[in-house]
C-alpha positions as CSV (number, residue, x, y, z in Angstrom):
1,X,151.1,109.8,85.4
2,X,150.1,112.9,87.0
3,X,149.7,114.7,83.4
4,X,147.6,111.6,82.1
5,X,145.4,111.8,85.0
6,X,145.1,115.7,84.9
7,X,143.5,115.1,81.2
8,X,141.0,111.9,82.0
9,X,139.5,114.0,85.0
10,X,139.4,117.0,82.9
11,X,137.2,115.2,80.2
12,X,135.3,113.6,82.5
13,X,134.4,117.0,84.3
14,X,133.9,118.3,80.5
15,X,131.2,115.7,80.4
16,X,129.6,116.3,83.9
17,X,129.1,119.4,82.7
18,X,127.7,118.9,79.3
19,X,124.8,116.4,80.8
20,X,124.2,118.9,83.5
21,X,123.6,121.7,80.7
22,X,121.6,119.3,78.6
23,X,119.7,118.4,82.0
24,X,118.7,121.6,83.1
25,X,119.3,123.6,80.6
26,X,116.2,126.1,81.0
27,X,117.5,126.6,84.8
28,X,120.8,127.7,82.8
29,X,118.6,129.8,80.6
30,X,117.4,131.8,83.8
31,X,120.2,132.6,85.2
32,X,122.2,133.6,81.8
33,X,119.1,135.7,81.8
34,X,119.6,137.3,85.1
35,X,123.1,137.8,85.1
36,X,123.7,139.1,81.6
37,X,122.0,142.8,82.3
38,X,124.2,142.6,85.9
39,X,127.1,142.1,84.0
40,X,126.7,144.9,81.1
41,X,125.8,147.7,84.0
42,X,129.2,146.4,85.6
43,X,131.1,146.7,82.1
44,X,129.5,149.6,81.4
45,X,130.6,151.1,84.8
46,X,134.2,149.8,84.2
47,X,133.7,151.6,80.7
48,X,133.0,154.6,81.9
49,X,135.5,154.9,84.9
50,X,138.1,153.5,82.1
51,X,137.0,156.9,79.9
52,X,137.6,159.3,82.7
53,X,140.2,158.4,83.8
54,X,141.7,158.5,80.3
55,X,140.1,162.1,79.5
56,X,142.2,163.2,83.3
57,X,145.4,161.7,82.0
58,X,145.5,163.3,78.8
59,X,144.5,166.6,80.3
60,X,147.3,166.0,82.8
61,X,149.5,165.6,79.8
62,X,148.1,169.0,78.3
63,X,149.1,171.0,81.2
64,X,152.5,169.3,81.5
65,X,153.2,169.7,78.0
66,X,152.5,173.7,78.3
67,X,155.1,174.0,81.2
């Protein structure tokens, strides 16, 4: 029963949600708005750290490799 029941409140939450986006829909619009540019400085941030760190382990490599 538990499996059953896990599935009916799942689409019944799926459905909450779909009238809530249909409901207020240009609140959703302002914070998608607002949170988008927050989240691409963060990923670009991650990016860029990612990139380093990469360009330190293969010049880590370099010198290991002429020893």
């Amino acid at each position: 029963m538990g499996k059953y029941a896990g599935v009916v409140v799942g689409a019944i939450v799926v459905l909450l949600g779909l009238a809530g986006i249909l409901a207020w829909r240009h609140e959703l619009v302002s914070i998608i708005k607002g949170t988008v540019p927050a989240m691409m400085v963060f990923g670009g941030v991650i990016a860029v750290i990612a990139g380093l760190s990469e360009i330190k382990d293969e010049a880590a490599a370099k010198k290991e490799d002429k020893k």
